[in-house]
N, C-alpha and C positions, 0 to 999 in steps of 0.2 A: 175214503170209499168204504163202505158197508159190504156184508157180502150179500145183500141184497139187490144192489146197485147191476143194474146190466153191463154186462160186458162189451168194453168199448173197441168201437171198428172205423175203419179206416173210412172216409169219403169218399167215395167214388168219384173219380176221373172224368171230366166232363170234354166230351169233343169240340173240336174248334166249332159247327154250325149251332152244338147249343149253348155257348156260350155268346155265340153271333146272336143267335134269336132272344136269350136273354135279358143281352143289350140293347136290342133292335130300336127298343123304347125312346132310348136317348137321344137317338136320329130327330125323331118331331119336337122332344123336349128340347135342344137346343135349337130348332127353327122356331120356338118360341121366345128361347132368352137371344137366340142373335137378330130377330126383329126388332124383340125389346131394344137392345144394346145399343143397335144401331141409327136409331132412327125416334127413340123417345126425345132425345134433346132438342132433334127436330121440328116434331111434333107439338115440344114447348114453345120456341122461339116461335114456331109461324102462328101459334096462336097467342102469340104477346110476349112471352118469356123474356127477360133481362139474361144476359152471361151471368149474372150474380146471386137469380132467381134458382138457375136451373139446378144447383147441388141439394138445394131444401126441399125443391118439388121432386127430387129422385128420391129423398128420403124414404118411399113408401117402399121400393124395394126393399132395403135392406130390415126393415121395421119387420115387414111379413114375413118375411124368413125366420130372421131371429125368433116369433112368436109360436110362428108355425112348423118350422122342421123337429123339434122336439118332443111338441105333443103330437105329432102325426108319428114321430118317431116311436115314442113311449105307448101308444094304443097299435102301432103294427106288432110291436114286442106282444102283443096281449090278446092279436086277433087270427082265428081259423077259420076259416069259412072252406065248407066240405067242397065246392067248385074251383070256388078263385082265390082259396090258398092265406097265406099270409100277408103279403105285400104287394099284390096284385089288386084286389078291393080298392087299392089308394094309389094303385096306378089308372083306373079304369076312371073313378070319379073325380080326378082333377083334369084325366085327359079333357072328358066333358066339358069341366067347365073354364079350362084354358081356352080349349079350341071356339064357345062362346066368347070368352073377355076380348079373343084376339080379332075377332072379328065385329066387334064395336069402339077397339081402342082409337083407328083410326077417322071413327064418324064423330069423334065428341065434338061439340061445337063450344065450348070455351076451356079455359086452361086450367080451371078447377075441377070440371069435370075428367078432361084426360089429367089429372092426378089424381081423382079419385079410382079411375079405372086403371093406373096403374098397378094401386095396391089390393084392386082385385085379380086380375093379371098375376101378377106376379105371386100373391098367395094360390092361384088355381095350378101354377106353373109346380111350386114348392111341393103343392099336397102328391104332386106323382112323381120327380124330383126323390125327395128323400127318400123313399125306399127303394131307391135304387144302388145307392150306396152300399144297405144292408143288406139287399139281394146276394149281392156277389160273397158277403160274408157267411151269408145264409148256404148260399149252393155249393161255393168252389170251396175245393182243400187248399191249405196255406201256400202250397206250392204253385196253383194257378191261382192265387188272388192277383199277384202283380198283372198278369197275361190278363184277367177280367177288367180290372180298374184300366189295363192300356186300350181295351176292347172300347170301352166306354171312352175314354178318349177318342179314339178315332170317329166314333160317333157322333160324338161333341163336334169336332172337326168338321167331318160332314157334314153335318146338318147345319153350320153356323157358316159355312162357304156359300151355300146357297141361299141360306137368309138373309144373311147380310149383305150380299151381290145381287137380291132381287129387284130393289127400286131401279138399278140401274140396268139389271138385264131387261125387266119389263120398257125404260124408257128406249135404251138401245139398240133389244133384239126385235121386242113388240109394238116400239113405236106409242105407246102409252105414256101420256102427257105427266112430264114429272113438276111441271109449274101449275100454281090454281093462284086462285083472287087471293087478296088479302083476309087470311084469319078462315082458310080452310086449306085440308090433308090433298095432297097434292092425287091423283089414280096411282098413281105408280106405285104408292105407300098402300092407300087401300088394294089394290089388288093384291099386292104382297102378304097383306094380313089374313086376307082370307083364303091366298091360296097356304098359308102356315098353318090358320085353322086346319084346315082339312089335314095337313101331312100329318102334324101333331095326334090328332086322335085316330088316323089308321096303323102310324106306326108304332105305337103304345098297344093298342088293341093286337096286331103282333104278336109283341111280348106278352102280353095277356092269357094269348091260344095258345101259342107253341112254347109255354114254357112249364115247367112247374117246380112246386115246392114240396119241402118234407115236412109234415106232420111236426108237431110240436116235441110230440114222444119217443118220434128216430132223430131228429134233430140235437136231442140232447145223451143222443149215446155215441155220435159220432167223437173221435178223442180231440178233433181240430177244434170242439167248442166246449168243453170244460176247464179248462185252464180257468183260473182266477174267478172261478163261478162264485158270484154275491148272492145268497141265497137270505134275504130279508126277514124272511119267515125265521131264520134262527136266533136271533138278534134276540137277546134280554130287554126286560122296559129298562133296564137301571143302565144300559146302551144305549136307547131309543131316547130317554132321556137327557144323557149325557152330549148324544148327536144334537140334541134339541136345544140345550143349552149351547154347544157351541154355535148352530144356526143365530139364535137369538144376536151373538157377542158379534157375530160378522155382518150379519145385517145393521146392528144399530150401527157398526163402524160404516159401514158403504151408505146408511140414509144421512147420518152426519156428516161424510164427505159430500156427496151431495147438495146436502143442502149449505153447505160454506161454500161451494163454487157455485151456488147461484147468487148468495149473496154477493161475493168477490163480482161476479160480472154485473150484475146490478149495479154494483156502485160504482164500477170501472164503465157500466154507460156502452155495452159489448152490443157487437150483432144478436139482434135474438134467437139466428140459429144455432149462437153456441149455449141455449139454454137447453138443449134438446139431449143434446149427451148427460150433462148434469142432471136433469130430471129422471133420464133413467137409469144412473146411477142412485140416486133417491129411490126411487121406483120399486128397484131388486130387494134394494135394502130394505124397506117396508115388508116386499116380500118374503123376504127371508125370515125377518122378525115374526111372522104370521106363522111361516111354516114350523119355524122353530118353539112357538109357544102352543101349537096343536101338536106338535113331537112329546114334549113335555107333559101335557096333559092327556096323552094315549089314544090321540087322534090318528095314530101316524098308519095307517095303511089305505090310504087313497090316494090317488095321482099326482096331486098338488104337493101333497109332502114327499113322496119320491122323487117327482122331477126338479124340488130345489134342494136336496138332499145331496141327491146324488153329483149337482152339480159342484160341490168339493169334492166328493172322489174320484177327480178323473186320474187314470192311467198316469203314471210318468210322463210316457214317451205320449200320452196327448197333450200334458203341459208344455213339453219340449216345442211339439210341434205348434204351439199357438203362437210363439210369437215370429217362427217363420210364415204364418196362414195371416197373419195381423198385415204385417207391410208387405207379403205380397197382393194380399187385398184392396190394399190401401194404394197402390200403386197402380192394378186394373180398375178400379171406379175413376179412379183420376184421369189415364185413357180412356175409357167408356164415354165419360159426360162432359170432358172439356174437346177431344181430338176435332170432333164438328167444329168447334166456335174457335178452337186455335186453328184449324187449319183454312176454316175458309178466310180466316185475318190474317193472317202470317202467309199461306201461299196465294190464296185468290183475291187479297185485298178488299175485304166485301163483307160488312155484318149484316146484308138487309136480305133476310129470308125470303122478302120475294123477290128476289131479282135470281133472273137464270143463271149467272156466274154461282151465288150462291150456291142454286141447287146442284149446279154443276158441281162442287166443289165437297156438298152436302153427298152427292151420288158415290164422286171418290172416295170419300171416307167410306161406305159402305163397302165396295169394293177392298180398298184394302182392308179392313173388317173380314172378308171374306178371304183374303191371302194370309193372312196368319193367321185363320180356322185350319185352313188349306196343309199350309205348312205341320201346323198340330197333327190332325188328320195323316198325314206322308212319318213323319218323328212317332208317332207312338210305340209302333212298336220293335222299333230301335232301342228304347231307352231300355227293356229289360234286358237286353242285350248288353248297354252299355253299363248297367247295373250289376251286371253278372259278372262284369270285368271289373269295377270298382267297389262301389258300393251303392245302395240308393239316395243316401244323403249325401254322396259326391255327386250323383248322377243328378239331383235334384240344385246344388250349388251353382253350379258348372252353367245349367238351361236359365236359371233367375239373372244369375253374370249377366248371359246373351240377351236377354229378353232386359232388363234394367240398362243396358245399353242401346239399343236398338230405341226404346221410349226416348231417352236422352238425346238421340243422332237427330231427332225430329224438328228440334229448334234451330241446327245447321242445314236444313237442308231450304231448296228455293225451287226446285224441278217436281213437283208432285209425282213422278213417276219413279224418282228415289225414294218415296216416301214404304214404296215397296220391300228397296232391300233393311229398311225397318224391321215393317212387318215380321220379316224371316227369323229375327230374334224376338221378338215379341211371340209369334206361334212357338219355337222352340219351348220357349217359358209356360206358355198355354198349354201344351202338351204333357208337360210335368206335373204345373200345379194341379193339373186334373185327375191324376196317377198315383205319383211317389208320395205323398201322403198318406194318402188314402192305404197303400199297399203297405207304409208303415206301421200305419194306426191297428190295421184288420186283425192282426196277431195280437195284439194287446187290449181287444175288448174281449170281457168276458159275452157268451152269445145271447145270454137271455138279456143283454141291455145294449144289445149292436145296434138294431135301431135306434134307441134314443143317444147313445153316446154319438152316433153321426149323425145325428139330430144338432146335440149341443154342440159337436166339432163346426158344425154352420154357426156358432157362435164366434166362430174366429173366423169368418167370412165376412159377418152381419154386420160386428162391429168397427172393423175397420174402416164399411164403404158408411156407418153411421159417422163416424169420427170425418172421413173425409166430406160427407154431406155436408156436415157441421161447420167447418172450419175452411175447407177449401176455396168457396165461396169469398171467403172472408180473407182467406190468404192473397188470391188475385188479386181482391180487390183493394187490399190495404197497402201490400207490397208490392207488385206487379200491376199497379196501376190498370186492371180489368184486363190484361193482356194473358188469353185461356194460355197460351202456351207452354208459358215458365209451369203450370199446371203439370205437363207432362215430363217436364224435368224434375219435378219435386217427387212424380209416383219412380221414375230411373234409379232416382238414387234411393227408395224405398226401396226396392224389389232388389238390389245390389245388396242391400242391408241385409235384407230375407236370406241372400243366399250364403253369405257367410253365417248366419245363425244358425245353418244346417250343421255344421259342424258341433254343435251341443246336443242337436238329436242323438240318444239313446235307439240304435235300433239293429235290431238281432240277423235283421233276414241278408 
């Protein structure tokens, strides 16, 4: 520090109502992703979808994420605007254009179409999604991050109880026909969608009015955000070089792997959705090479070379944390996209989407979809609690346990209305993965790259539900003879895996 350098102060204490309205956002954001969640697979199967179709046509979620929370990340790090602040801007124009995608997902008339409006969807969902993350690191002192990231939990919670309980409240409470012809969205689904549209971009807009941000220039004199400050600009060429040539040596190692596991499956004769992960293995590595030979050549101060840059300097403790975010990830897509087709075969005997048992069976799953939001929602903010008495990577162990068991119980159970006390460990886990991460990570970014680094941290979200895209499909259908269930037993003992990996997390607080 310089004696130039401003005198650094504390962050001011934010109240429980503003940190309630802070959050408020995430209420509609997840009436977006528990419509999605709930009811895409749906939406597959009645418009033709095979069980072994449905993991490759999900594949757009995870794609758009991965692409898109980094650079919306990396440009919130870099944008002020004098009204709506820093990360408000990209809460405002995704709400738009979610609360659009959500209200056309259900009218597609063929099955390539609702996959392409997936991965509109869901990148509209993303663009106001990601700064949300950074918000909390932006606003609260380290001492209420955990209490913000629970905040947001329960929001989560909320808002994915009602989303995902909507087809069935609509057909139960309103009488709104949840059966249609063959090869169209049933009302029950449409009206769901567009009463999401609407909650999604009032309760963003919310957070928009009643909240606000610090200036770029008091933000960096607070002390909770100079720790480990990367400061680019100081960097020698004979550094910038040096970084460049390593970029180059990693990338050609990742296009090379790549491209030998396309080869390998080529010859092995493989599903061609396991060429998808390989390719973008390939892919990075290309890009890498790219960004590393513009490093070298004194290209390096544009977005492009920062954001593949930086993606080897992450944190410790966010390495730690990636491969607990991997197989819990990999564990919720697994529930997400197979719970429909396993449950309406294994409890209601029934694959034919249009038949009312089906949808009957289609509706429970929503409903319980909405009982472990529920549960999340009621656990949030318990766990800081329960955090304070152990630790957060105990606290975080402990919820993965209950939740990787509970996915497990589902292949014994025969009464759908046990499939409830599931649920219970499955929301415990949801409650956490939404939280104690996040609460670990926030202390270990530096702040001028918060955004993007919980940008890239959706890197160990993306690819696990890409890997399970990839291969899950494939797994059913090789080993498990197209039978979704074993499905949900493979993500149980994923998510059990996650929770003793907590135990290597690195983390201070």
């Amino acid at each position: 520090m310089t004696s130039e350098t401003p005198a650094l102060k504390r962050k001011p204490t934010l109240t429980f109502w503003q940190i309630w309205n802070m959050s408020f956002g995430f209420l509609g954001i997840q009436f977006g992703f528990g419509l999605q969640n709930a009811n895409t697979s749906r939406i597959f199967e009645t418009l033709g979808a095979n069980v072994e179709q449905i993991p490759i046509l999900w594949i757009a979620a995870p794609l758009t994420g991965l692409i898109i929370q980094p650079i919306i990340g990396y440009f919130s790090d870099r944008t002020w605007h004098p009204r709506l602040g820093r990360r408000r801007p990209y809460f405002l124009v995704g709400a738009i254009l979610a609360s659009i995608a959500l209200c056309l997902m259900p009218n597609s008339p063929t099955l390539w179409v609702a996959a392409g409006m997936l991965w509109i969807m869901d990148a509209s969902i993303n663009i106001s999604m990601e700064p949300f993350r950074a918000f909390v690191g932006d606003n609260l002192p380290s001492a209420q991050r955990t209490m913000g990231f629970a905040m947001q939990s329960f929001f989560i919670g909320t808002g994915a109880v009602v989303a995902s309980a909507l087809p069935w409240m609509m057909t139960n409470w309103l009488g709104i026909s949840n059966v249609a012809p063959e090869g169209e969205i049933s009302d029950s689904v449409k009206w769901s969608f567009y009463l999401g549209g609407i909650v999604f971009f009032l309760t963003v807009l919310w957070t928009v009015i009643r909240s606000k941000e610090y200036p770029p220039e008091e933000l960096h004199q607070f002390e909770d955000n100079v720790a480990d400050e990367i400061e680019v600009e100081e960097l020698t060429r004979e550094e910038y070089e040096y970084g460049g040539k390593r970029l180059v040596q990693v990338g050609g190692i990742s296009a090379l792997l790549g491209a030998l596991i396309i080869f390998l499956l080529f010859r092995a004769g493989l599903n061609k959705e396991l060429y998808i992960l390989a390719f973008a293995i390939f892919v990075v590595g290309i890009l890498w090479v790219a960004a590393g030979s513009m490093k070298q050549s004194g290209q390096y101060r544009n977005g492009f070379v920062a954001i593949m840059s930086d993606l080897l300097q992450m944190p410790r403790t966010m390495q730690q944390l990636a491969l607990v975010q991997f197989f819990s990830w990999f564990a919720l897509f697994s529930m997400w996209i197979y719970t429909t087709a396993g449950v309406t075969k294994h409890l209601y005997g029934t694959t034919d989407p249009t038949s009312a048992l089906y949808n009957e069976g289609a509706d429970w799953v929503g409903f319980c979809f909405a009982v472990y939001n529920g549960v999340a929602a009621l656990v949030a903010f318990t766990l800081p609690v329960l955090a304070k008495y152990t630790s957060r990577r105990v606290t975080h162990l402990i919820c993965l346990i209950l939740g990787g068991l509970g996915l497990i119980s589902v292949y014994f159970i025969h009464d759908p209305m046990l499939l409830l006390v599931s649920m219970v460990g499955v929301g415990i886990a949801w409650a956490s993965i939404l939280s104690m991460p996040y609460a670990m990570l926030a202390g270990a970014l530096p702040s001028n790259k918060m955004g993007y680094y919980m940008g890239v941290f959706n890197f160990f979200i993306v690819i696990p539900q890409i890997v399970a895209a990839t291969i899950l499909g494939f797994i059913v259908g090789f080993f498990f003879k197209g039978e979704a269930i074993y499905a949900l037993v493979v993500g149980g003992v994923g998510m059990i895996l996650a929770g003793l990996l907590c135990l290597l997390v690195e983390d201070e607080g």
